[in-house]
C-alpha positions, 0 to 999 in steps of 0.5 A: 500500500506504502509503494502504491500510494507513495512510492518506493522511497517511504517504504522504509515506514513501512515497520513504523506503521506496522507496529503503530497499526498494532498499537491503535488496535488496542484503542477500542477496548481503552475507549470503550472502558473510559467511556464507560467509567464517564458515563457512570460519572467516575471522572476522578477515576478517569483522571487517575488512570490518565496520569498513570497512563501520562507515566507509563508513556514517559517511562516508555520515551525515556527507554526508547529514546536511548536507542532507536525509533523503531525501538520507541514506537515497538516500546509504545506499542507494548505500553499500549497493550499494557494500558488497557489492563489499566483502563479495564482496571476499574471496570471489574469491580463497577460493572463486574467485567474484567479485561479477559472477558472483554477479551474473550468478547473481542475475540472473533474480530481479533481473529478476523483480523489475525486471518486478514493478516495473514492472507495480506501477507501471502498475497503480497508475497506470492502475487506476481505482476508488479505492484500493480498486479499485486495491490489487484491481487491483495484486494481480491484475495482479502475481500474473498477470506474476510467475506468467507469468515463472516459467513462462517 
């Protein structure tokens, strides 16, 4: 997609992007406890677990600043995953729902996406033809597996 959209000389972001697509992918079970330790009106919590959060970034920036920034975004990546334990923290004792069932109930889309991995990385390794023919390649491929396990 980098060489598609961009060209050749950006793809050295390529594992930048990599592993920020899998820090994001955290985001939506950090908004959905935040949002719901608003809507229950615990603010101070809120509050709590964002300067906790605040730390753990800037732990993370003093270790990955002495090395590379490969290092500082993969480093963040695992700060992320690490804060939705935090986030999902006080859930369990206000909603009686922990982070593994949060998990558990996330599950099919994790594995969804895990498949849509996979089949993005096959396809761009084995498709022939170019950039062009691959990118044709990718779109046709991963439509037919992510349509073939909604329907499963």
């Amino acid at each position: 997609m980098v060489l598609l959209l961009l060209g050749e000389k950006w793809l050295p972001c390529v594992p930048f992007l990599q592993l920020m697509c899998i820090a994001y992918s955290f985001w939506p079970i950090h908004i959905a406890n935040l949002q719901a330790l608003n809507a229950m009106g615990h603010s101070e919590i809120f509050l709590k677990l964002e300067i906790i959060k605040k730390a753990v970034g800037i732990v993370v920036l003093i270790i990955g600043i002495r090395y590379n920034a490969l290092v500082l975004v993969a480093l963040k990546a695992a700060a992320d995953f690490l804060c939705t334990f935090i986030n999902a923290w006080p859930n369990k004792r206000l909603l009686n729902y922990s982070i593994f069932e949060q998990w558990k109930d996330i599950m099919p889309s994790i594995a969804a996406s895990g498949l849509m991995a996979g089949a993005v990385w096959a396809a761009g390794r084995y498709a022939g033809g170019g950039w062009l023919g691959a990118g044709a390649a990718d779109s046709v491929w991963n439509y037919s597996v992510y349509r073939g396990f909604l329907d499963v």
